[in-house]
N, C-alpha and C positions, 0 to 999 in steps of 0.2 A: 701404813702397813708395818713400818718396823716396831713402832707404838704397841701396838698390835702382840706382833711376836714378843716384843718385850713384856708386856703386861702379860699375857698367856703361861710366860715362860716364868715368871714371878711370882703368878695364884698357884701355879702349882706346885711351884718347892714352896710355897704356902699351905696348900692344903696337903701337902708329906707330913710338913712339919706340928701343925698343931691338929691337935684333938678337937678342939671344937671352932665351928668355920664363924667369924662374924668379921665386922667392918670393924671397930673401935674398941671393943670390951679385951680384957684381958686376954693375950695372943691373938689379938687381933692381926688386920690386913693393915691398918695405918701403922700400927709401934712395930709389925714386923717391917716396913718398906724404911718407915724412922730409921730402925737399927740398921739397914743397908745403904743408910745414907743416900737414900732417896729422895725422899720429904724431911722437910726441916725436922729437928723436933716442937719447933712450933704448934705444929698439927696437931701435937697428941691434944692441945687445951682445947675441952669440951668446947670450948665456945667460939673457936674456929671452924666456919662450917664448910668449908672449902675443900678440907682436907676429904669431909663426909662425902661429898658431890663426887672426887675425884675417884675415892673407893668404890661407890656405888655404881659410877657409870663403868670404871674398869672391870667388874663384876658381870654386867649386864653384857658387854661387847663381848668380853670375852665367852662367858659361859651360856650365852642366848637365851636364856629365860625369858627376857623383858628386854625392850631398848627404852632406857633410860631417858630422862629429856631435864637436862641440867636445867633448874631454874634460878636466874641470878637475881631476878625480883623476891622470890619467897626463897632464901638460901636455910632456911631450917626445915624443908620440909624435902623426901625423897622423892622425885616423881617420875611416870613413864607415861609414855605410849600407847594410846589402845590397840592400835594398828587396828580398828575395827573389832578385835575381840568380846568375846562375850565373858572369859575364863579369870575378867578383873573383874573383881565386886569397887573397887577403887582403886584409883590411879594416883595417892598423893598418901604417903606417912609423914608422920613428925618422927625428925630426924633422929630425935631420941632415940628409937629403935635400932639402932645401927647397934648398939651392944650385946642387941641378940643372936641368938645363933641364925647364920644365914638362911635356913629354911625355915625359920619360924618368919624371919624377915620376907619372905619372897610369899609366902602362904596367907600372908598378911594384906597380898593385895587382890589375893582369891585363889579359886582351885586352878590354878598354873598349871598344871598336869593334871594329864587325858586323866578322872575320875570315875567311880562307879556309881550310877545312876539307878534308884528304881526304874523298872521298865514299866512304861503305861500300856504293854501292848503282852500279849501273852507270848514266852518263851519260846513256842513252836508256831508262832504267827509268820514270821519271818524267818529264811532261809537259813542256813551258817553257812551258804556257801553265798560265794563273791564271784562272779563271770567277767574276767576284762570287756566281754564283746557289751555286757553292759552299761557297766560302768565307766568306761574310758572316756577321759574329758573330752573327746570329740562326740559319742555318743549323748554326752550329757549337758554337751551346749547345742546341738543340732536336734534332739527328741524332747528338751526340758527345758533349755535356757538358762544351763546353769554355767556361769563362768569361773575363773579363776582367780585367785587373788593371791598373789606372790607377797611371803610374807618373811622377815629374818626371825621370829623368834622360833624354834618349834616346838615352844607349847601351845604355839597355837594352829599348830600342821592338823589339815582334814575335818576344823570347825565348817560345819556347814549353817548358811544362817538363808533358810526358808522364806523369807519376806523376801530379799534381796538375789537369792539364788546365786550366792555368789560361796565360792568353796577355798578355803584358805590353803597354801601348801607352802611348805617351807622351802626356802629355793635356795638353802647351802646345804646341802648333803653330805657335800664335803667335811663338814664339823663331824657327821653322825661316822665316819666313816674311823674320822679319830677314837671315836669314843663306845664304839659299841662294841671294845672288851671288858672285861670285866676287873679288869686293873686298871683302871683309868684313873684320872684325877679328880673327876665329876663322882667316883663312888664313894669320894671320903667327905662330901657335903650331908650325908647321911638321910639322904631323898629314898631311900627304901622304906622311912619310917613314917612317909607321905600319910596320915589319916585315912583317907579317901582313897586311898591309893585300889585301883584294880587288881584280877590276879595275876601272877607273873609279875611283876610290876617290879624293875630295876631301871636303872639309865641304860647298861647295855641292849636289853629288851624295848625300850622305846628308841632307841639308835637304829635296832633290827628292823622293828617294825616299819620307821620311817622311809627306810632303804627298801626295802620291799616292795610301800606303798606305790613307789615308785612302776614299780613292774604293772602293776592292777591299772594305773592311770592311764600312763603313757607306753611302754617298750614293748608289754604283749598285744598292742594294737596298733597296724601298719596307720592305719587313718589317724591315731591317738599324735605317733612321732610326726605325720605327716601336718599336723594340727600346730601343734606346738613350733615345726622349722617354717611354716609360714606366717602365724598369728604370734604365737604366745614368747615368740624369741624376742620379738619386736617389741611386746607390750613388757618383758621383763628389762629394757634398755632401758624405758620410762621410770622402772622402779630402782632400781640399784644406782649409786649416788653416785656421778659422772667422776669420768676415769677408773671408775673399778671395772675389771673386768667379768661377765656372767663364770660362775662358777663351773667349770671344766666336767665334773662330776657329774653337776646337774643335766649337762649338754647329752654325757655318755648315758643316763638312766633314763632319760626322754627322747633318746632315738635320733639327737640332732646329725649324728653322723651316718647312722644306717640308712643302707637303701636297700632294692631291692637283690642287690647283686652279695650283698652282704649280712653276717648276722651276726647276732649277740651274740656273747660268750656266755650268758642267762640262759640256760633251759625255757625255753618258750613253757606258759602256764593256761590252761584254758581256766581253769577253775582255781579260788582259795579259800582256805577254811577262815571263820574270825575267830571262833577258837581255839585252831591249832596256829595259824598265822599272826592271829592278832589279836588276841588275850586283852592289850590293854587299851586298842583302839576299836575294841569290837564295839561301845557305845557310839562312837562316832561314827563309823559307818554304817550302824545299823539308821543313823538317824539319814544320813545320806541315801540306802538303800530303803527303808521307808518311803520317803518322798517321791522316789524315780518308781514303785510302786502303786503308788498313786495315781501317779498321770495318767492322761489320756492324751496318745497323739493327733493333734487337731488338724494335719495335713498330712495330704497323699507319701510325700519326700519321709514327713516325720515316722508315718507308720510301715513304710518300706525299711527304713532304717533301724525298726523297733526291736531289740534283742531280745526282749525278757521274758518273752514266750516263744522260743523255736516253734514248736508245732503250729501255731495260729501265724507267726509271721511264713513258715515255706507256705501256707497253707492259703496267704493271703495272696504272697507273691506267684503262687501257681496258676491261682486264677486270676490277676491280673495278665501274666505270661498268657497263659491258652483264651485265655479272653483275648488278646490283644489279637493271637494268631488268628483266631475264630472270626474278628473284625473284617483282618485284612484280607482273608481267606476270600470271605463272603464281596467284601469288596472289587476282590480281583475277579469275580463270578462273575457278578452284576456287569462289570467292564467288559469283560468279555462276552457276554450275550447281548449288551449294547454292540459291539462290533458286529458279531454275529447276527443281529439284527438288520442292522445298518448293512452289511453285505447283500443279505439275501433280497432289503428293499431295493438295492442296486442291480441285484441281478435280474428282478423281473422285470424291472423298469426298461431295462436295457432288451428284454425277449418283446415287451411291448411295444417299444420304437422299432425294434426287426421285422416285427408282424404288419403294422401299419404300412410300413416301406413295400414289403412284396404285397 
């Protein structure tokens, strides 16, 4: 952790100080750490690649883009992580590149950040509006099957991957919490100038959005927090590398402490725009909310539980309700004219042994 704080605390009177951000090229991240007598001068010789591995991973931890994966077998080449992602076209540069400026270096292993995408679906196909009561990962692993996959970088928060049905989300919030003003240290990597980049498109705005997301998944659905303090607390122990503790943030935006007797300090939300809400993740959820339109729920539980048409679910669950009454109703009938029956053949039975007698 202090590693940590220390490198954090280093890229960013780094990234004050030089105009342009890279690993080794002139003002660079190594001849600045050189000059604070950090790293030998050693380092600066191209052909030490140690010093490369060291800049590239303290890049990665710190600034969550990519988790880095030192490789000491091939030390001339940069390499990461898929974490499962889709958003690397490749996972491995020649180290050379480290003279470039940092986002051309980072763009270089694909579109890292949420992108804009032709749509294959027409414009007005699909709603702009988002319903927690649909969407919420409790809804969406009990109606679809779709799980979660706790992941450190967040560019690759709200990848939904369709085969697998499993939905990525970044699980330190706490970073975005840092960084989603707009003086930050993350806005002098010069990522507004992203290509591909969507509209609204800054680091404060994907900060916002991510913290938000937050609200849609988990906080405006009692069953969502309810979901995550008994399932997904458990499965994030598995993920986070022992001894660290689960991120504090993430506990409070996923409801681990509310109950019923208490509430957010969040304005509960029944509905949000992608537009107005979420400009630069609106691809990603529409790919999310596509799929959960498609389905069909294949069980009783599934389609009691189905949000995505109000009217046909009160309309399903009325007539299971008065149906069931209707059941019991006619049940309790038949019961009773069975007794009623059974009485009456008792009573004559009993005038016929009286009769016989006298």
């Amino acid at each position: 952790m202090r590693l940590i704080r220390l490198a954090t605390s280093l890229i960013q009177d780094f990234s004050k100080q030089s105009d342009t951000v890279n690993l080794d090229g002139r003002g660079g991240l190594i001849p600045s750490l050189v000059q604070k007598n950090i790293l030998d001068p050693s380092c600066l010789n191209k052909s030490n690649p140690t010093a490369r591995q060291l800049a590239f991973g303290l890049m990665g931890w710190t600034l969550m883009l990519y988790t880095p994966n030192p490789s000491y077998n091939e030390p001339s080449s940069l390499q990461i992580h898929d974490e499962g992602s889709s958003c690397f076209d490749t996972l491995s540069q020649p180290a050379e590149v480290s003279n470039r400026s940092f986002l051309e270096l980072v763009c270089g292993f694909g579109k890292v950040f949420p992108w804009k995408e032709i749509q294959d679906v027409p414009s007005n196909a699909l709603s702009d509006q988002l319903h927690p009561a649909n969407l919420n990962v409790a809804t969406l692993f009990k109606s679809y099957g779709v799980t979660v996959k706790w992941v450190s970088c967040f560019t690759s928060h709200l990848e939904f991957h369709e085969v697998t049905r499993k939905l990525s989300i970044f699980c330190l919030p706490s970073f975005c919490k840092l960084h989603d003003g707009n003086e930050t240290a993350m806005e002098r990597y010069n990522f507004h100038s992203v290509p591909y980049k969507p509209p609204k498109f800054s680091v404060a705005q994907v900060m916002q959005e991510i913290l938000l997301s937050y609200q849609l998944f988990f906080l405006n659905s009692s069953q969502a927090c309810q979901y995550y303090r008994r399932k997904q607390r458990q499965v994030l122990k598995t993920v986070i590398p022992e001894g660290n503790q689960i991120d504090p943030t993430l506990d409070w935006l996923c409801g681990y402490h509310q109950t019923k007797s208490s509430e957010s300090s969040l304005p509960e939300r029944t509905v949000f725009s992608k537009e107005v809400d979420f400009p630069v993740f609106a691809e990603r959820l529409s790919k999310l909310q596509k799929f959960a339109s498609k389905q069909q729920s294949g069980t009783l539980k599934a389609v009691w539980s189905d949000h995505r048409n109000f009217e046909a679910l009160y309309t399903f669950r009325a007539v299971i309700i008065f149906g069931t009454v209707s059941v019991i109703l006619s049940f309790i009938q038949v019961v009773l004219q069975a007794i009623q029956t059974t009485y009456t053949m008792k009573s004559y039975s009993n005038r016929g042994n009286e009769g016989g007698i006298g």
